[in-house]
C-alpha positions in Angstrom: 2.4 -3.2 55.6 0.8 -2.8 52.5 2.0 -5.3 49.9 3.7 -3.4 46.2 1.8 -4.1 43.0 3.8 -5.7 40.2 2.7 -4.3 37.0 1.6 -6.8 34.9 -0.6 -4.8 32.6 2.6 -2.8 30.5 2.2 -2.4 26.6 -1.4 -5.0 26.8 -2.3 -5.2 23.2 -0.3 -3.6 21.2 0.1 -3.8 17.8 3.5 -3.7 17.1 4.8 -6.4 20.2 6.8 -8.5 18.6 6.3 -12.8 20.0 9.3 -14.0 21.6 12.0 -15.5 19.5 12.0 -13.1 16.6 14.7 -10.9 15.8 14.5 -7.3 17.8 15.8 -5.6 14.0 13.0 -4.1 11.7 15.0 -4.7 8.9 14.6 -8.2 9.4 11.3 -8.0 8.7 10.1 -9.3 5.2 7.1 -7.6 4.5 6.9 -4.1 2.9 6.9 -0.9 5.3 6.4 2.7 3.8 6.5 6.1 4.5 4.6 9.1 3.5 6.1 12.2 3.9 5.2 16.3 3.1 8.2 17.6 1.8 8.1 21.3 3.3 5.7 20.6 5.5 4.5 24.3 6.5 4.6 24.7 2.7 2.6 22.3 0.5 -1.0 23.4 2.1 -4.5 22.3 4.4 -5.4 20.2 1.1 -2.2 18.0 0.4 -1.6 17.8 3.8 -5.4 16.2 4.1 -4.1 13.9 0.8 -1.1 12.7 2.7 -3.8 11.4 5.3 -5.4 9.4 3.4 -2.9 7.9 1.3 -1.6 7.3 4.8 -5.2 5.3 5.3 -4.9 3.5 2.3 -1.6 2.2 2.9 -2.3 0.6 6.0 -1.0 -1.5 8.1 1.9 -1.3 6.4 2.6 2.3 6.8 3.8 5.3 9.8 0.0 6.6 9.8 1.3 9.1 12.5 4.1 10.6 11.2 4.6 14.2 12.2 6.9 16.0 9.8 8.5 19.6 10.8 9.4 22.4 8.5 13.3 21.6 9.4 12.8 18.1 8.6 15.3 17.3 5.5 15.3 14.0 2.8 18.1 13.3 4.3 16.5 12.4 8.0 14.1 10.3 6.3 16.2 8.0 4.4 18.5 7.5 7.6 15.7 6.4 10.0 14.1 4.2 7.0 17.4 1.6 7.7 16.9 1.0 11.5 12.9 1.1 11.0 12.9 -1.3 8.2 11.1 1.2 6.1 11.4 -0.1 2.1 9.6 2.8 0.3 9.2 6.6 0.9 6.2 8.5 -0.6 7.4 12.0 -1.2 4.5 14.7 -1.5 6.0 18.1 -2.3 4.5 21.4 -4.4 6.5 23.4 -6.8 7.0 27.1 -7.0 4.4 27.0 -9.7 1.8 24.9 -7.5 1.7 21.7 -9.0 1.7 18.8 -6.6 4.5 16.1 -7.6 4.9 13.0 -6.2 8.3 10.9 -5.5 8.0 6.7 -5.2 11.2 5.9 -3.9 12.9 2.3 -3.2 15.4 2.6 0.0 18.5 2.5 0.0 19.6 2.4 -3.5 16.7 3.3 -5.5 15.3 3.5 -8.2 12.5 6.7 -7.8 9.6 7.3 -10.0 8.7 11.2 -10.4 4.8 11.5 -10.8 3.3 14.8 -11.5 -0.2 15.1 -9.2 -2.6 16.5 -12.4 -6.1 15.7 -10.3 -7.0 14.3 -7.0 -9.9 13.7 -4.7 -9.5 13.7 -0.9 -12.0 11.1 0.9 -14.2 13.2 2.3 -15.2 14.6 -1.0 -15.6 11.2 -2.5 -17.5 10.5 0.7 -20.2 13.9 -0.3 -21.0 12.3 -3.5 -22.3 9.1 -2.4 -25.6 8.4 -0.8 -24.5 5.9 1.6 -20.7 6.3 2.5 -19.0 3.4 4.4 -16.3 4.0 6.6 -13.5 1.6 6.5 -13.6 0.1 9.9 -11.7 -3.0 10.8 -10.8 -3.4 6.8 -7.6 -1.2 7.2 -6.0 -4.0 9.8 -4.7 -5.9 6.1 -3.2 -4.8 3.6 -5.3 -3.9 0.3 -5.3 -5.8 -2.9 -3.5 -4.8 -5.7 -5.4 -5.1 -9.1 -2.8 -3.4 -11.9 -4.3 -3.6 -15.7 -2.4 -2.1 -18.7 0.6 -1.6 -17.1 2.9 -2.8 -20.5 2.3 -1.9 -23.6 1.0 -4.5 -26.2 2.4 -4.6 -29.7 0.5 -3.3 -32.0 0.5 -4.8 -35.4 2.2 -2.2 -38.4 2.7 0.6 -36.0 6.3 -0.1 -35.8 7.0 3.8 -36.2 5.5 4.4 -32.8 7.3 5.4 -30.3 6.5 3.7 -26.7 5.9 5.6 -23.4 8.9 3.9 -22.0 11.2 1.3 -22.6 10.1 -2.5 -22.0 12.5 -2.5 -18.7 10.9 0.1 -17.5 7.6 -0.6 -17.5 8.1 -4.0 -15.5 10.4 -2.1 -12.9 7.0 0.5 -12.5 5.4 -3.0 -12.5 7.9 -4.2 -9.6 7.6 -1.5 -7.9 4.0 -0.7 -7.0 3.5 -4.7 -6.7 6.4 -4.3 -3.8 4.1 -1.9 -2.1 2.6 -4.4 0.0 2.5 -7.6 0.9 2.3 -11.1 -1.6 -0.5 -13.0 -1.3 -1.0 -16.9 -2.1 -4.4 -17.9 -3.4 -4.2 -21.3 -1.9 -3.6 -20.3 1.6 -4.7 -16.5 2.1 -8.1 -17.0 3.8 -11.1 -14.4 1.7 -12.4 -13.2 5.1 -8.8 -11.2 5.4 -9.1 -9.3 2.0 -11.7 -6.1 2.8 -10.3 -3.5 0.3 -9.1 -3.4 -3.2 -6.6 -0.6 -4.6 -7.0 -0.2 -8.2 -4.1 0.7 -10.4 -4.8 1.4 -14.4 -3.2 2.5 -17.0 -4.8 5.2 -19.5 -4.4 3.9 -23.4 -2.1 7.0 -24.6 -3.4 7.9 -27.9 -1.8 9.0 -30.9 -1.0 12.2 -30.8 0.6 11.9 -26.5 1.6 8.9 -27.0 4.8 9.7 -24.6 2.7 9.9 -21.4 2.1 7.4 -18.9 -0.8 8.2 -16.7 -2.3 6.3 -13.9 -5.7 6.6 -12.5 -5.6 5.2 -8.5 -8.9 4.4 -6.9 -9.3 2.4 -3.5 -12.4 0.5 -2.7 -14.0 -1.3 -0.2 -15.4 -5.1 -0.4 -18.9 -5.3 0.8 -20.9 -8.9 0.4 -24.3 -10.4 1.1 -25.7 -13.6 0.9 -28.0 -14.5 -2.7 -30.8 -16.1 -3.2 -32.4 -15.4 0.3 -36.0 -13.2 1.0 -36.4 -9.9 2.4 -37.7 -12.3 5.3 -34.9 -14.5 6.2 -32.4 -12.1 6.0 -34.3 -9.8 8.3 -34.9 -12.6 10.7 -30.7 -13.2 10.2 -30.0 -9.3 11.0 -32.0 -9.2 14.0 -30.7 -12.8 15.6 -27.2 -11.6 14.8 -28.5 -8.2 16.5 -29.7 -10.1 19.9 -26.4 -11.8 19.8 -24.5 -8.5 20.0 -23.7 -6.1 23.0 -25.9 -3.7 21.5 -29.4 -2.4 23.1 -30.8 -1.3 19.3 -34.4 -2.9 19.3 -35.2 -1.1 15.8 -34.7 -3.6 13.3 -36.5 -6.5 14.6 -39.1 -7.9 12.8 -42.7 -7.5 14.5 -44.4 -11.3 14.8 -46.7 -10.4 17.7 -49.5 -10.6 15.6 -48.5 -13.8 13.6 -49.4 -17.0 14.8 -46.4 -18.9 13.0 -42.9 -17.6 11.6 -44.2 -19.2 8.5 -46.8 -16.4 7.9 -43.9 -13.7 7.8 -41.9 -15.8 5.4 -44.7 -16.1 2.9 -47.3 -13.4 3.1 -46.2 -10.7 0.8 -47.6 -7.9 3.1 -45.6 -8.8 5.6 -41.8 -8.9 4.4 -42.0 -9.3 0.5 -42.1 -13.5 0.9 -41.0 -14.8 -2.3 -43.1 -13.1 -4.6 -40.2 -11.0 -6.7 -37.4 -12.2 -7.4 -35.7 -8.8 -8.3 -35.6 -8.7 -4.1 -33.6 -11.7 -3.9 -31.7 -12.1 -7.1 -28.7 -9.9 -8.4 -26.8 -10.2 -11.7 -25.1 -13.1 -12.2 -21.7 -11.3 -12.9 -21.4 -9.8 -9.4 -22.0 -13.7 -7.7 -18.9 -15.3 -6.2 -19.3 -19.3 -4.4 -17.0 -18.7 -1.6 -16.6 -21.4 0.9 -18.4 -20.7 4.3 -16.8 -19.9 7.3 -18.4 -22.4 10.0 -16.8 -24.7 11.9 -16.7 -28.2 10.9 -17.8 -31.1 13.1 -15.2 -33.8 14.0 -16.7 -37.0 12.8 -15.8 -40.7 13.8 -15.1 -43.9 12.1 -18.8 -44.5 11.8 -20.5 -41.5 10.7 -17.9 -41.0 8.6 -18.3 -44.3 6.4 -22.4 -43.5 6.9 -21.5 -39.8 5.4 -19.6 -41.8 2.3 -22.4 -44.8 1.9 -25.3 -41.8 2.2 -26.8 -42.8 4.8 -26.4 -41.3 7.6 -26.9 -37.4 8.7 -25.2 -35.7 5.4 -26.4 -38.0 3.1 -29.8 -37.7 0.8 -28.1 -35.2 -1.8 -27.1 -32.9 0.5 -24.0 -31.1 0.3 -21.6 -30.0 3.1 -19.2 -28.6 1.9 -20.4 -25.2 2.7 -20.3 -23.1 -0.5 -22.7 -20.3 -0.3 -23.1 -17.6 -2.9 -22.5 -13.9 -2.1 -23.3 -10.8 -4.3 -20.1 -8.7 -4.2 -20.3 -4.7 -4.6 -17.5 -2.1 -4.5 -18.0 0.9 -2.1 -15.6 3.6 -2.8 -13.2 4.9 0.0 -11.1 7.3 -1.4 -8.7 9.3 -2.3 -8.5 9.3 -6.4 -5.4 10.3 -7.8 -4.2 10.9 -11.9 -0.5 10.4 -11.8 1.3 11.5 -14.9 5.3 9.6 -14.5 7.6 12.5 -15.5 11.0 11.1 -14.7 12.9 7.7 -13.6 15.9 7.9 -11.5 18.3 5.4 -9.9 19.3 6.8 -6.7 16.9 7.9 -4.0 16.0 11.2 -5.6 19.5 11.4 -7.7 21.1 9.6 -9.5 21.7 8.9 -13.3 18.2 10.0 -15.3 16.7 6.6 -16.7 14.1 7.8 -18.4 12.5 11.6 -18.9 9.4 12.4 -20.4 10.5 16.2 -21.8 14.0 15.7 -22.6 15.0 12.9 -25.1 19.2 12.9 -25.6 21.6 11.1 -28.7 23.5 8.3 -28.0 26.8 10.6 -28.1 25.4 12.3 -25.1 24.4 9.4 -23.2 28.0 7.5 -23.5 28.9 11.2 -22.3 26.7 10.9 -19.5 27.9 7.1 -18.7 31.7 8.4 -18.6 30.7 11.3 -16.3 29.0 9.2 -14.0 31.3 6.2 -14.1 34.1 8.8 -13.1 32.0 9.9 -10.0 31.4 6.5 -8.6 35.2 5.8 -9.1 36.1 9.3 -7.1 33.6 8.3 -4.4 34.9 4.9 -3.6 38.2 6.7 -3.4 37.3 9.4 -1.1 35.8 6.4 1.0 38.7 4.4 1.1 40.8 6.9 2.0 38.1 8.0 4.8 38.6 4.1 6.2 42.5 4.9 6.3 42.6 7.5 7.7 40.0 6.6 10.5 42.3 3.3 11.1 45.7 5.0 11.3 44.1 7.1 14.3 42.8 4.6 16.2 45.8 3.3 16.2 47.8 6.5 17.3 45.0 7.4 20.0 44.6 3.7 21.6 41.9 1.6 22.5 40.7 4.1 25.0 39.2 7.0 23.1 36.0 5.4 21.6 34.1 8.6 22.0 36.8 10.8 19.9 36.7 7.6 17.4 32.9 8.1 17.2 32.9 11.9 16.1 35.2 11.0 13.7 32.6 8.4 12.2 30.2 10.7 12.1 32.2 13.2 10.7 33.1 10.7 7.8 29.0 10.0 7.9 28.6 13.6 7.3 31.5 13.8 4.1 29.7 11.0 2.4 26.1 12.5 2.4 27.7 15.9 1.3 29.3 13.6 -1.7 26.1 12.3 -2.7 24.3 15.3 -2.4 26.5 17.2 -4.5 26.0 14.2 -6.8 22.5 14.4 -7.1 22.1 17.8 -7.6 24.2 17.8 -10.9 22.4 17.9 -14.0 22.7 14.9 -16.7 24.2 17.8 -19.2 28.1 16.9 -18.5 28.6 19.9 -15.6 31.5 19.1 -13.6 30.9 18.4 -9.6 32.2 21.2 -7.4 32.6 20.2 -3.9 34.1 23.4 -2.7 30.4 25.1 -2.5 28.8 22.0 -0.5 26.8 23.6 2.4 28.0 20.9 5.3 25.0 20.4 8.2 
């Protein structure tokens, strides 16, 4: 009789296995998960769906790159999946009646969200036309991007003290807070270099005096490519093509030919041949783009006695020679895509609703915002009441039904599930001008 196999191969490599001893909750997790999401996704068209892609790109790891979104789909699904999946930020794309694109930044559970108004943007496939040689992003999207923010608060500006700021102070280091929360924080002393392969750039246009209410933001997202300085056409071909016979790849075309040269020596320095040292415009960059990294190649164990002939100089490391293994490297910035022009609009507290922070259009007295500050201090009062009162009434029929009926207790939680969401999205939907909250015309799912 034939003996059963025992699978042994189930879920090999994948990404998201978590190693043994870690907690099975996502929301345990400390590091930054997002998002992205088309509001009305049958709606908002083949070119912001294409944008959500590759914002979807950029974010990554960090980020659902394969969400699928349906036209039923409501906010309200998305923030109560983001809990149990451990997502922290949700990157509305929706269009208005009037076809602008608008963008919502949004901090789960509680808030804050930013409102950005999309003025220009360029997918990646159209930054990708416009270059001669396009670079895809290959194994750089396995780590998060670095952040590089500039002119993110405003600086003081000697006798303009009739000048009205963008924003308030607060409010540019919670924009600050919350784009820096996006991903990941490194450590300079312990993240390795070889693990940072893109760089998303966040900057701030100077608002000039007559808009100086705006705050725009230009987003751009590169990729980090490096070479070795200071070497000949020569050597690095002869590099390319031993790192190419070390490779699984059959590709013969970019091996030097030294059939006809009677000593590697006559490649290096005959100019015909491979340039030799002759220019240095062929080896040499500008000194602004030169980093000294530290090299990447394993370090020999030494003993007792090489060791104290390494520190006397006299043994294999000694004679001026250096091995510490700093090499310089020419660092360029390839493009990737997409660009984006946000213009910030409006800051709220709640996920999408809430008390108005800060709006760009409407500016209100300080009579009307103690108004506001009643209105919505009377709201949160009536909601913890109509929660408390939920709680009662939910204990006093467990106790008449028993023990036994935990599946009539359960509709009744989610019935009380369902009350609050109609609460706070009757909430939300309220103006800031003083209109009272009518609960009567909540449309229940």
């Amino acid at each position: 009789m034939a003996r059963r196999r025992t699978k042994k191969r189930t879920h090999v490599g994948a990404n998201n296995a978590r190693p043994k001893g870690t907690a099975n909750n996502a929301s345990m997790s400390r590091e930054p998960k997002s998002m992205v999401v088309r509001v009305g996704a049958g709606e908002v068209g083949p070119s912001i769906t294409q944008l959500v892609k590759d914002v979807r790109s950029m974010l990554e790891p960090g980020t659902a790159s394969r969400l699928k979104e349906r036209r039923s789909n409501r906010l309200r699904d998305f923030t109560t999946m983001a809990g149990p999946l451990g997502v922290s930020h949700l990157l509305l794309f929706s269009r208005s009646s009037s076809g602008n694109t608008n963008l919502r930044l949004a901090l789960t559970p509680r808030g804050p969200t930013l409102h950005f108004n999309v003025e220009k943007y360029s997918l990646c496939k159209d930054v990708k036309k416009a270059m001669r040689h396009p670079k895809g992003g290959g194994k750089g999207f396995l780590t998060a991007p670095l952040l590089v923010m500039n002119n993110f608060t405003t600086q003081p500006i000697p006798g303009g003290k009739d000048s009205q700021p963008a924003i308030p102070k607060h409010l540019e280091s919670l924009t600050t807070t919350i784009f820096q929360s996006l991903f990941p924080p490194i450590s300079p002393q312990t993240t390795p270099l070889t693990s940072i392969n893109r760089v998303l750039l966040l900057n701030r246009e100077s608002s000039s005096s007559m808009d100086n209410s705006s705050y725009t933001l230009n987003l751009r997202h590169y990729m980090i490519t490096t070479r070795r300085t200071g070497l000949s056409r020569g050597i690095r071909r002869i590099n390319a093509a031993e790192r190419l016979l070390n490779s699984s790849e059959k590709k013969r075309k970019g091996l030097p030919n030294l059939g006809r040269l009677e000593d590697v020596a006559d490649y290096l320095l005959d100019p015909a041949a491979a340039g030799g040292y002759t220019s240095a415009s062929e080896s040499e960059v500008e000194t602004d783009a030169e980093v000294e990294v530290l090299g990447t190649n394993a370090k020999k164990v030494l003993s007792k006695k090489e060791l104290q002939r390494a520190r006397d100089g006299e043994g294999r490391w000694g004679n001026g020679k250096s091995r510490s293994g700093v090499e310089k490297r020419a660092v360029r910035l390839v493009e990737l895509g997409p660009r984006m022009k946000l213009r910030m609009t409006k800051v709220e507290e709640d996920v999408c609703g809430g008390k108005v922070m800060w709006h760009e259009y409407l500016n209100k007295s300080e009579e009307e915002i103690k108004a506001l500050d009643q209105i919505w201090e009377t709201r949160r009062r009536e909601k913890e009441a109509r929660k408390k009162l939920q709680r009662e009434n939910i204990e006093r029929k467990r106790k008449e039904r028993g023990a036994g009926a935990k599946g009539e207790v359960g509709g009744i939680d989610q019935d009380m599930d369902d009350e609050e969401w109609d609460s706070e999205a009757s909430e939300a939907s309220e103006a800031d001008d003083g209109v009272e909250l009518d609960e009567d015309q909540e449309d229940k799912d």
